[in-house]
C-alpha positions as CSV (number, residue, x, y, z in Angstrom):
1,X,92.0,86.7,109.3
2,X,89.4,85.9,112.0
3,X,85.9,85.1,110.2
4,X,82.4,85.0,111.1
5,X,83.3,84.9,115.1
6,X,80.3,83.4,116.1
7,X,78.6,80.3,116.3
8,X,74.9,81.2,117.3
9,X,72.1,81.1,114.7
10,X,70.6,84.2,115.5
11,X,74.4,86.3,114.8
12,X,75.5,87.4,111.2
13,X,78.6,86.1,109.9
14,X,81.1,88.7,109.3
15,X,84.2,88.8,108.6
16,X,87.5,90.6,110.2
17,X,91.3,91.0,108.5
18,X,93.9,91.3,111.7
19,X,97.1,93.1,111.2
20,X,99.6,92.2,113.7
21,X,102.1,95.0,113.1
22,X,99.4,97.5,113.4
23,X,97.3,95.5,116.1
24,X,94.6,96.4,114.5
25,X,91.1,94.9,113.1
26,X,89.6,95.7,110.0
27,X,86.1,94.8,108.7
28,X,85.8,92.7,105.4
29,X,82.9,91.5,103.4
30,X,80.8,88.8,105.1
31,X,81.1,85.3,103.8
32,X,78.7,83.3,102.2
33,X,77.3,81.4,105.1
34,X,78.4,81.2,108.6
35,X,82.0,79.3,108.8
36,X,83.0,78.2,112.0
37,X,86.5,76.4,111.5
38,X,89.9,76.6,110.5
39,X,91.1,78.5,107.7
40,X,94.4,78.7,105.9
41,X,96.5,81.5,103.5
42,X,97.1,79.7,100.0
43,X,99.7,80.0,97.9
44,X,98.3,82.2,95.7
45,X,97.1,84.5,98.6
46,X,93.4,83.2,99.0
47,X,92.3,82.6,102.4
48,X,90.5,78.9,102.7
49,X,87.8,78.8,104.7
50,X,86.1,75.3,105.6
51,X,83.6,73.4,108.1
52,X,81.5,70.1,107.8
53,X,79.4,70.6,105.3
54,X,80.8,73.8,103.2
55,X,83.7,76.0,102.2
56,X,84.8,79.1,100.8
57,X,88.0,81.2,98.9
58,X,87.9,84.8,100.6
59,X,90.2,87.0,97.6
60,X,91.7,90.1,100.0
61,X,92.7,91.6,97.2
62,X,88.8,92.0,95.6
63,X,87.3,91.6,98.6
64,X,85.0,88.7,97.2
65,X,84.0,85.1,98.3
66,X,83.5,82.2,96.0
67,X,82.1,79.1,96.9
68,X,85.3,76.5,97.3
69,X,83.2,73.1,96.8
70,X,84.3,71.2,99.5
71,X,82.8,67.7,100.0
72,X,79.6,67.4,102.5
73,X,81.4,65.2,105.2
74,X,78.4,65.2,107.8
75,X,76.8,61.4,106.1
76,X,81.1,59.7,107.1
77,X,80.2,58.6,110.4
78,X,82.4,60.2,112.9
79,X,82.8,63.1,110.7
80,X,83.2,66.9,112.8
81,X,84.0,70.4,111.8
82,X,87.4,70.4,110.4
83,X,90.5,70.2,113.4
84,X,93.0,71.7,111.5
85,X,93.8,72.3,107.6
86,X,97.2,72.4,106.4
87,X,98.5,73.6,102.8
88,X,101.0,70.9,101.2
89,X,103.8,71.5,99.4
90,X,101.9,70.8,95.9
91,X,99.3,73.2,97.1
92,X,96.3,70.7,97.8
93,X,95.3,71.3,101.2
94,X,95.3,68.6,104.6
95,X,92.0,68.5,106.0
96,X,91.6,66.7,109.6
97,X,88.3,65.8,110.4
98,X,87.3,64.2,113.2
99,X,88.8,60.6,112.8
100,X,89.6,60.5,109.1
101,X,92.2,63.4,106.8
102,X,90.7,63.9,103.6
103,X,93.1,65.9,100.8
104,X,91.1,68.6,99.0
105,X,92.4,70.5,95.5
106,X,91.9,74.0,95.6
């Protein structure tokens, strides 16, 4: 899933589900607010979408969002957008930020 592709105020998020065995792209609901950084397929099929200061489930099978309550990092000095996110084996999820990991519950 590729989401909100742009990083400029002035453009709408949006939201895009890729198929690779079709090579094709097909237009989903927009998130919430614009999310500009890594995001990850749970275990139980929601995609996890994260930055600095927000985050956000995307459901493909209802096509909604829900807000995923992710801790406001931007006060941590040296806090940044999120590197990378990786999903552990108990489910929480890996988030590398800048110069500190933080472990978020989904």
């Amino acid at each position: 899933m590729a989401l909100c592709g742009s990083v400029y105020e002035e453009d709408d998020p949006f939201a895009a589900l890729y198929d690779p065995e079709l090579d094709t792209w097909t237009a989903r609901p927009a998130p919430p607010r614009r999310l500009t950084s890594p995001a990850v397929v749970l275990a139980d099929g929601r995609v996890l979408v994260v930055d600095a200061s927000a985050g956000a489930f995307f459901d493909s099978a209802s096509g909604t969002w829900d807000d995923a309550a992710i801790p406001d990092v931007r006060t941590v000095p040296g806090q940044y957008n999120p590197d990378a996110l990786t999903v552990l084996e108990d489910g929480r999820v890996l988030l590398s930020m800048g110069l500190s990991t933080f472990v978020f519950t989904p």
